[in-house]
C-alpha positions as CSV (number, residue, x, y, z in Angstrom):
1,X,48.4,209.1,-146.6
2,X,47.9,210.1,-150.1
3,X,51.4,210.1,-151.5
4,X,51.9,206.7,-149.9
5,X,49.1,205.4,-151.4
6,X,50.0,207.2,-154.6
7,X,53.4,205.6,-154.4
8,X,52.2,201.7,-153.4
9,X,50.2,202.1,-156.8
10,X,53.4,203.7,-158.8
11,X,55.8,201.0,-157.4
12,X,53.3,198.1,-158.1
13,X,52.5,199.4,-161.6
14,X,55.9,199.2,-162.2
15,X,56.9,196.1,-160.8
16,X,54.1,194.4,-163.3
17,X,55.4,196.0,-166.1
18,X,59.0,195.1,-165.1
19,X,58.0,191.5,-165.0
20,X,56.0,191.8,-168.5
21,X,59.2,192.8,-169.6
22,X,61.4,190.1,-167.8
23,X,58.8,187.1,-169.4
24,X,58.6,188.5,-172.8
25,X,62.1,189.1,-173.2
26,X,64.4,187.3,-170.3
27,X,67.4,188.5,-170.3
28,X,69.3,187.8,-173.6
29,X,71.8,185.3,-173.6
30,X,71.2,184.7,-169.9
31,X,67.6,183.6,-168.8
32,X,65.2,183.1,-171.9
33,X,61.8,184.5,-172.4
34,X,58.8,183.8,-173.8
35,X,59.7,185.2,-177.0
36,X,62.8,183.0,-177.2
37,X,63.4,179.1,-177.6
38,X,63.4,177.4,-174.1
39,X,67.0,175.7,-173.7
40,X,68.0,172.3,-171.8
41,X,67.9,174.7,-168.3
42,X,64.1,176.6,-168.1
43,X,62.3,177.9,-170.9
44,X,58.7,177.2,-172.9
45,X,59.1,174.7,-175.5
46,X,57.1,174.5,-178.4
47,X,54.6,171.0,-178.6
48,X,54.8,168.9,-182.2
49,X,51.8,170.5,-183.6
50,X,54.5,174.2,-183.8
51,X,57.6,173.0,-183.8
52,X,58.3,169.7,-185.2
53,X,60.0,166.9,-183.6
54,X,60.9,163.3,-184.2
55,X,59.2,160.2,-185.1
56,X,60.5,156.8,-184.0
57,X,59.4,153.1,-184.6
58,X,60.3,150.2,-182.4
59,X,59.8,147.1,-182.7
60,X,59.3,144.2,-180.4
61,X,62.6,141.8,-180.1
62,X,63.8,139.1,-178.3
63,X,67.1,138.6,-176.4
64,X,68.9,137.8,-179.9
65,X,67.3,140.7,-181.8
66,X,64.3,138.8,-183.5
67,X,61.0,139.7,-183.7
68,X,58.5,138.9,-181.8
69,X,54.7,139.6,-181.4
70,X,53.7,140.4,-177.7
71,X,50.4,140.1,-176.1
72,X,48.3,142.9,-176.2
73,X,49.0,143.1,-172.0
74,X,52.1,143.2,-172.9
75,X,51.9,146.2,-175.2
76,X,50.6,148.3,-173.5
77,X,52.6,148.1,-170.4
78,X,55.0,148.9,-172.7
79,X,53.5,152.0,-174.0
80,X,52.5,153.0,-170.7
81,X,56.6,152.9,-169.5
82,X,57.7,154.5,-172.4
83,X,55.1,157.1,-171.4
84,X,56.4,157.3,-168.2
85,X,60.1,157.6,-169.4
86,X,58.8,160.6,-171.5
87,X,57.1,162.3,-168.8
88,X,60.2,162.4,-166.4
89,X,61.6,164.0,-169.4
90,X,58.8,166.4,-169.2
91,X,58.1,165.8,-172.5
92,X,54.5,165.4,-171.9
93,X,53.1,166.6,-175.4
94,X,55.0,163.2,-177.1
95,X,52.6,160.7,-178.2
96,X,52.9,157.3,-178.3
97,X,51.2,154.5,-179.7
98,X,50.3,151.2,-180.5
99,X,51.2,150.2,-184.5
100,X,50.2,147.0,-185.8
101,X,50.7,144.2,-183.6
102,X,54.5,144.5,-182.5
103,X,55.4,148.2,-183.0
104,X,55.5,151.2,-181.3
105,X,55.3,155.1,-182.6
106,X,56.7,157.5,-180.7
107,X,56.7,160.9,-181.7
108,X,58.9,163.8,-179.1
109,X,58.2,167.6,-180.1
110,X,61.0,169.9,-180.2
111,X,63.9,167.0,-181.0
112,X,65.3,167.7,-184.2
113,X,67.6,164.8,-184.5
114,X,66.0,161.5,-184.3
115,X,69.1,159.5,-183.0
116,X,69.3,162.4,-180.1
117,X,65.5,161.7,-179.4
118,X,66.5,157.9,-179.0
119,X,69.3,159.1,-176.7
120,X,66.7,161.4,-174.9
121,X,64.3,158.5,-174.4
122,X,66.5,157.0,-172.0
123,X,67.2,153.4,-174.1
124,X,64.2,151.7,-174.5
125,X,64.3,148.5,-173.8
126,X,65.9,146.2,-170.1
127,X,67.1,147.7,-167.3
128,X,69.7,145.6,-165.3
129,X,71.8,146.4,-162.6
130,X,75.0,144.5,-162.8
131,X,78.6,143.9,-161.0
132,X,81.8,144.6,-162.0
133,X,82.0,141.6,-163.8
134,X,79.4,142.3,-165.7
135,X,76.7,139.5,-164.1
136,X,73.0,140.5,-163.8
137,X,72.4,141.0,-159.9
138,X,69.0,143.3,-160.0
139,X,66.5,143.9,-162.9
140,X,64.3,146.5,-163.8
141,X,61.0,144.8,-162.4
142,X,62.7,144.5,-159.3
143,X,62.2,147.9,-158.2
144,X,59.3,149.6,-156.6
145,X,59.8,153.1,-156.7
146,X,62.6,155.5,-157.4
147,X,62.5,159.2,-156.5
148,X,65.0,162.2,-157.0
149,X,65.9,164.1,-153.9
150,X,68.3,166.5,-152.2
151,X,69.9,166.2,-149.0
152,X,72.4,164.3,-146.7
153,X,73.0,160.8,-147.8
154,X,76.0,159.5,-145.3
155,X,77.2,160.6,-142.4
156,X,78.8,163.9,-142.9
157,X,75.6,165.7,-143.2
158,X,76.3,167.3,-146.7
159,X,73.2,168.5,-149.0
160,X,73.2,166.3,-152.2
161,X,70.8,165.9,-155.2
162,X,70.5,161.6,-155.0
163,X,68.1,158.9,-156.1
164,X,66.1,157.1,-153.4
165,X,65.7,153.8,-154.2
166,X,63.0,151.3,-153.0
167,X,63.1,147.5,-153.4
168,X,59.9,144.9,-153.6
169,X,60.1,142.8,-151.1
170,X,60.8,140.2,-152.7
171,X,63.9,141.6,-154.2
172,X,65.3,142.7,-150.6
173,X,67.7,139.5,-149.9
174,X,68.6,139.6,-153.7
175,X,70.2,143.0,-153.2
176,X,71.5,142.4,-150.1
177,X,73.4,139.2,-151.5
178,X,74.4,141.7,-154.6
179,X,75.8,144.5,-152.4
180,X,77.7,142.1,-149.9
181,X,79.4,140.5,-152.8
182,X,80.1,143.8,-154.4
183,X,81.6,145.4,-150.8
184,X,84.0,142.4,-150.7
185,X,85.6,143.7,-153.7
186,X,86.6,147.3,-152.5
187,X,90.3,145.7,-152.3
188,X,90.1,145.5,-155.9
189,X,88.3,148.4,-156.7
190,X,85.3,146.6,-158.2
191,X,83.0,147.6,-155.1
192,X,80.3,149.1,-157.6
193,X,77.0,148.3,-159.5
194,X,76.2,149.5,-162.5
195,X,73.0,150.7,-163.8
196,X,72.4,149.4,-167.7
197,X,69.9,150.3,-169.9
198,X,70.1,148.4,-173.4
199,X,74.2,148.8,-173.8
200,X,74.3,151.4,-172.0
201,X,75.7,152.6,-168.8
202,X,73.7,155.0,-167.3
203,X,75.3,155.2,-163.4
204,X,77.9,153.0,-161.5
205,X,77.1,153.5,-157.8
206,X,79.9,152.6,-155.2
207,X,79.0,149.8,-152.9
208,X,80.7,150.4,-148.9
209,X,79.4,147.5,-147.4
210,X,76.0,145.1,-147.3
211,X,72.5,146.4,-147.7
212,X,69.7,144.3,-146.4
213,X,67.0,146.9,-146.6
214,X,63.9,147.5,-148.9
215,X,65.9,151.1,-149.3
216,X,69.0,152.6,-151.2
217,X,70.7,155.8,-151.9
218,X,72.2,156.2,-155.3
219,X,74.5,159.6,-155.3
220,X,77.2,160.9,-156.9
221,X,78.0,164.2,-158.3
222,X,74.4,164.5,-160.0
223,X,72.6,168.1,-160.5
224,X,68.9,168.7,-160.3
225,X,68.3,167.6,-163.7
226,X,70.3,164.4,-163.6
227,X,68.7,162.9,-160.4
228,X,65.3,163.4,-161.8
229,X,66.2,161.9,-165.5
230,X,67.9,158.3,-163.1
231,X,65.2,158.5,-160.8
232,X,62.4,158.8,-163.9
233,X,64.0,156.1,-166.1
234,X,64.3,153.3,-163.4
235,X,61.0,154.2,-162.0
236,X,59.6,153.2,-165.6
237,X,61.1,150.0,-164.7
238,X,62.0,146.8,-167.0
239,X,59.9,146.8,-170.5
240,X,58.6,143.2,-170.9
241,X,60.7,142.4,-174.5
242,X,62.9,144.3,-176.0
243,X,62.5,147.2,-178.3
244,X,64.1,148.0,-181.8
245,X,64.1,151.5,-183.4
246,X,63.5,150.7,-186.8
247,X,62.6,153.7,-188.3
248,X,63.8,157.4,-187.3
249,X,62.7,160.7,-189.0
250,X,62.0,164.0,-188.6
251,X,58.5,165.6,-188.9
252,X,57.4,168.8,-189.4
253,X,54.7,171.0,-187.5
254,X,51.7,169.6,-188.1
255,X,50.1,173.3,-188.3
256,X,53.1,175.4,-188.5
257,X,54.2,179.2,-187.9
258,X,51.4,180.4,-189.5
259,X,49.1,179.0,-187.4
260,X,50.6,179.7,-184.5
261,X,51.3,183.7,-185.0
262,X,47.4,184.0,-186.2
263,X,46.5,182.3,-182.8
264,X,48.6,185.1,-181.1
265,X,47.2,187.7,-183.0
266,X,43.2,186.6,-182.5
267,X,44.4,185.8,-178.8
268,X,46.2,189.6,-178.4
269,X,43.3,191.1,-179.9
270,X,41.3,189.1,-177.9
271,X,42.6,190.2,-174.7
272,X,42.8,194.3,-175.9
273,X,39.2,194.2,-177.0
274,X,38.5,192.8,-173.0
275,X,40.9,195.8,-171.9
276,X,38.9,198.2,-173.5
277,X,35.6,196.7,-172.1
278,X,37.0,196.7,-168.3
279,X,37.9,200.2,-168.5
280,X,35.2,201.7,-170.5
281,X,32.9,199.8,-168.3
282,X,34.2,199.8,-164.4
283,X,36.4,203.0,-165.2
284,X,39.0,203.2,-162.5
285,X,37.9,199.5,-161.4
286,X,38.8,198.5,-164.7
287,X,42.0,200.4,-164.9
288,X,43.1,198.3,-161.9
289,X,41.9,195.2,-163.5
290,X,43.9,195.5,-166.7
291,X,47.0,196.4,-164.8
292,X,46.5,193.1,-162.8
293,X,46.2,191.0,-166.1
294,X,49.1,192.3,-167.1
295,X,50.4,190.8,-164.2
296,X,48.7,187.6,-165.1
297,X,50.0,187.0,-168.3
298,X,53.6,188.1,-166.9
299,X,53.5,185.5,-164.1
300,X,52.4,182.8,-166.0
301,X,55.2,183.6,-168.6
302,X,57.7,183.1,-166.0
303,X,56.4,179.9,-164.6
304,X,55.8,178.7,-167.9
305,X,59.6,179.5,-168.5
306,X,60.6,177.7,-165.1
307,X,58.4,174.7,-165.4
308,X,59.4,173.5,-168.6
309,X,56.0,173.9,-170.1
310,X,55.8,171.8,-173.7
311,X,53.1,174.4,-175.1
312,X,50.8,173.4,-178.0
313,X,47.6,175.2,-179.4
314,X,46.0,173.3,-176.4
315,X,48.3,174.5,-174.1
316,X,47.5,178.0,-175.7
317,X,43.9,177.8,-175.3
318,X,44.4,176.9,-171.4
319,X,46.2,180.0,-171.0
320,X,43.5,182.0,-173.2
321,X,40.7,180.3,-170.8
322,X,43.2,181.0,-167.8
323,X,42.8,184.7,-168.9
324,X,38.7,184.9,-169.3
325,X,39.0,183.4,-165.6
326,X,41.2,186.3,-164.2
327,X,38.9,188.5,-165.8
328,X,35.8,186.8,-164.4
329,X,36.9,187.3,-160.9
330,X,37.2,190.8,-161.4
331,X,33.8,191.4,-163.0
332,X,32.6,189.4,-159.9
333,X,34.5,192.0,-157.4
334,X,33.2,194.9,-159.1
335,X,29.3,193.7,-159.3
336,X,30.0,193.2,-155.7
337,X,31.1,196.5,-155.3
338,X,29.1,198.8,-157.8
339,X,25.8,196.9,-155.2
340,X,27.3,198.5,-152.4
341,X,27.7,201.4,-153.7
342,X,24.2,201.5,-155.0
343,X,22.9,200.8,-151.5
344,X,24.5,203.9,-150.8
345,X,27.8,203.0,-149.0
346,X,31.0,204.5,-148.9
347,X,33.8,203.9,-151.6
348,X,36.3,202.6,-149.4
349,X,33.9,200.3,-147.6
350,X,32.0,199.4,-150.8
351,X,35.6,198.1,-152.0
352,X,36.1,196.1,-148.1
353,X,32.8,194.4,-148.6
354,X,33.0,193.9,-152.6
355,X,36.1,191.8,-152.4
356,X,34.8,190.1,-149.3
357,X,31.3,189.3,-150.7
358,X,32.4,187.9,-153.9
359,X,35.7,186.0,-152.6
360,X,33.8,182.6,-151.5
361,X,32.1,182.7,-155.5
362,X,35.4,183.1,-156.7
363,X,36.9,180.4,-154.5
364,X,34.4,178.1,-155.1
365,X,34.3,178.4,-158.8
366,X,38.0,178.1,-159.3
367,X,38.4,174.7,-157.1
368,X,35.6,173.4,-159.2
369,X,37.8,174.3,-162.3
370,X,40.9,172.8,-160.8
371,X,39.4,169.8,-160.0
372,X,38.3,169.5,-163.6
373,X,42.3,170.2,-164.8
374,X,43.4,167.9,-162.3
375,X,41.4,165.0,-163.9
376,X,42.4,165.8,-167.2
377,X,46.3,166.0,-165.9
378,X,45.7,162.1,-164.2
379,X,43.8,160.6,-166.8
380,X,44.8,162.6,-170.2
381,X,47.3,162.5,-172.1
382,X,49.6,163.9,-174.7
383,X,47.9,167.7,-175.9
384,X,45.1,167.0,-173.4
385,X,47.6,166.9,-170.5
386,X,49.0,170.0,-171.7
387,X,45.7,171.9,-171.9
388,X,45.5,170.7,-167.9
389,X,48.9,172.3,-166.9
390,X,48.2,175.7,-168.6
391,X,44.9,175.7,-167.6
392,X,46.1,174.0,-164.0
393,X,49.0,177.1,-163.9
394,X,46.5,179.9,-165.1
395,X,43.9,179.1,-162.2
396,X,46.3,179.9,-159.5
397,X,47.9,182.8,-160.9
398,X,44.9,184.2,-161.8
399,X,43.5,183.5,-158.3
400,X,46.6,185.7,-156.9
401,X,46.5,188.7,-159.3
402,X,42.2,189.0,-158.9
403,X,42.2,188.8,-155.1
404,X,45.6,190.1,-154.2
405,X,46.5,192.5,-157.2
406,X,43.8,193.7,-157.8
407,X,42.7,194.8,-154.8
408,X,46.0,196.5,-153.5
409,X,45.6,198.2,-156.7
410,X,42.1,199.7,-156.1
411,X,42.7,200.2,-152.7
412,X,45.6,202.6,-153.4
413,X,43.2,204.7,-156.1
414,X,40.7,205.0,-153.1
415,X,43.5,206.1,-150.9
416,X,44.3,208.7,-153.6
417,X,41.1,210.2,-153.5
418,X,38.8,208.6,-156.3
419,X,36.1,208.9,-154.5
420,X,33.1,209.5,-157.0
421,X,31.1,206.2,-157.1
422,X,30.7,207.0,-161.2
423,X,34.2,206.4,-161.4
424,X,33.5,202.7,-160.9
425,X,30.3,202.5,-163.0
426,X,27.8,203.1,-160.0
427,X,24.5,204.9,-160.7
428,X,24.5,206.7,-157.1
429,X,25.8,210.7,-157.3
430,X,25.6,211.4,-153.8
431,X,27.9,210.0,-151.4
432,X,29.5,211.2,-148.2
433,X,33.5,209.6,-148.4
């Protein structure tokens, strides 16, 4: 019993420190880490205030390329669909806003060239969906909602990434007309519509025969990344005027490297000085719970890394917060248990009724916190909305390593024979094991 328990701790020691290693350092030239630039695949990438970006002005137009002044309505449904377009790009640390009466500023982090961060916006201005001939048959405002999805999308039952496309009602015998006439001209090879935004052609689905539904499958041979770019730039939908980049440039961090490797450093020293605390203070308790944060910060490297995360000094402070949460929990857990112990339990059931004692606090605390980062994900935007994923991110893997780390970890140590309730900061001597 003892050398299993010695080797669960061994082997889960080591996995932790295997996935520090993994987040901090990927696997060069394969699978970035935390400690290298994130590519157009996975990887963390740096928000405007580190990094840098571009900065783009538009300018309202009309169908001939003059300019025009909007209603403020107008404006900021514009705003809000570039927003949109930006977020399906998971860019959500770009700002944009409202300049003068008939402009728009729009700055993206991490996009060097400004003409690429025009390209990366998607076009900005009507989306039409046209024949072969080059007539208008749908517009932008006629669609409802478009989602990316994978699966079978005809009948020989092959897995696809697609878009799913959804009509408003009233547009429903406007695309059936569109994809009737289209079908008719498979004979031709014309059977197709293409998607446009501005002058350009984003997709040309083929058309097999009429569609008189609210519903439409756009496929082809998209990847992951593809389907969710269509699917995010014609759920932003038509912009109500057109839009003129009139001024491109690139800006610089706002705060720069310096700032950012002193944040590390007060945030590393941070999280040392709570180390030491933990293990001078709950002893083998706190051994377990600095093994776990390890464990913490690993995970939430690599889902960082997966998700895309734009991280800012915001978004750094979430994960700092994130940390003093994990940390919490376990201060909670070990209260729990250093009371049992004083009541003159057992180690191994003082550890059984510590965890279960303090997991409905924890719980409880941590869905009121999420329900806070939830809000500011909905109704926040640009920095704020990255503080919310961190912090969003750091609540659930800290939830994991407190309750579930943790506690294999100490329950291996008890299985190993640490049985002297002053190894976990209790006051009681005397205890029959």
């Amino acid at each position: 019993m003892k050398q299993k328990s010695i080797a669960i701790f061994a082997l889960t020691t080591l996995v932790i420190f295997a996935l520090s290693a993994f987040a901090a350092f990927g696997i060069p030239g394969t699978v970035p880490g935390v400690l290298d630039e994130g590519n157009d695949v996975y990887g963390i990438r740096q928000g405007l205030d580190l990094v840098g970006g571009s900065r783009i002005v538009f300018e309202a137009v009309d169908k001939d390329g003059k300019s025009v002044t909007p209603s403020a309505e107008e404006m900021t449904t514009a705003i809000s669909m570039l927003k949109a377009r930006l977020d399906a790009l998971q860019y959500t640390e770009a700002t944009v806003a409202k300049q003068g009466d008939n402009r728009i500023e729009v700055e993206i982090p991490s996009v060097s060239d400004p003409e690429d961060a025009v390209q990366k916006l998607g076009a900005t201005a009507v989306l039409t969906f046209t024949d072969a001939d080059g007539n208008v048959v749908m517009e932008g405002s006629d669609v409802k909602s478009a989602t990316a999805a994978f699966g079978p999308t005809d009948d020989t039952g092959v897995s696809q990434h697609h878009v799913q496309l959804v009509w408003k009602d009233e547009a429903v015998s406007k695309f059936a007309s569109a994809t009737a006439a289209a079908a008719a001209k498979s004979a031709d090879n014309k059977n197709y519509i293409t998607i446009m935004l501005d002058e350009d052609e984003i997709s040309s689905p083929r058309v097999s025969q009429e569609i008189n539904s609210s519903e439409c499958v756009i496929s082809g041979e998209f990847d992951a990344e593809y389907a969710k770019y269509l699917a995010g730039v014609i759920q932003a939908g038509q912009l109500p005027f057109g839009l003129k980049d009139i001024e491109l440039k690139s800006v610089g961090p706002t705060l720069g490297d310096r700032v950012l490797s002193t944040s590390l450093i007060a945030g590393g020293i941070g999280i040392l000085l709570v180390m030491l605390f933990m293990l001078l203070y709950y002893r083998v308790a706190g051994l377990a719970a600095d093994i776990a944060l390890l464990g913490y910060m690993a995970l939430m490297g690599i889902v960082m890394a997966i998700a895309k995360v734009n991280l800012s000094l915001s978004g750094i402070a979430g994960i700092i917060l994130g940390i003093g949460m994990a940390v919490d929990a376990n201060v909670v857990i070990y209260e729990r248990i250093k009371e049992e112990l004083n009541n003159g339990k057992t180690v191994r059931a003082s550890v059984d009724a510590g965890f279960h004692r303090a997991l409905t606090a924890i719980i409880d605390a941590n869905i009121t916190t999420m329900i806070a980062a939830v809000v500011l994900y909905f109704f926040g935007m640009g920095s704020v909305k990255g503080f919310a994923i961190t912090l969003g991110l750091g609540i659930i893997v800290s939830m994991f390593t407190a309750v579930v780390v943790s506690r294999i970890l100490l329950k291996q140590l008890v299985g190993i024979g640490v049985s002297n309730p002053r190894a976990f900061g209790a006051k009681v001597r005397k205890l029959n094991d």
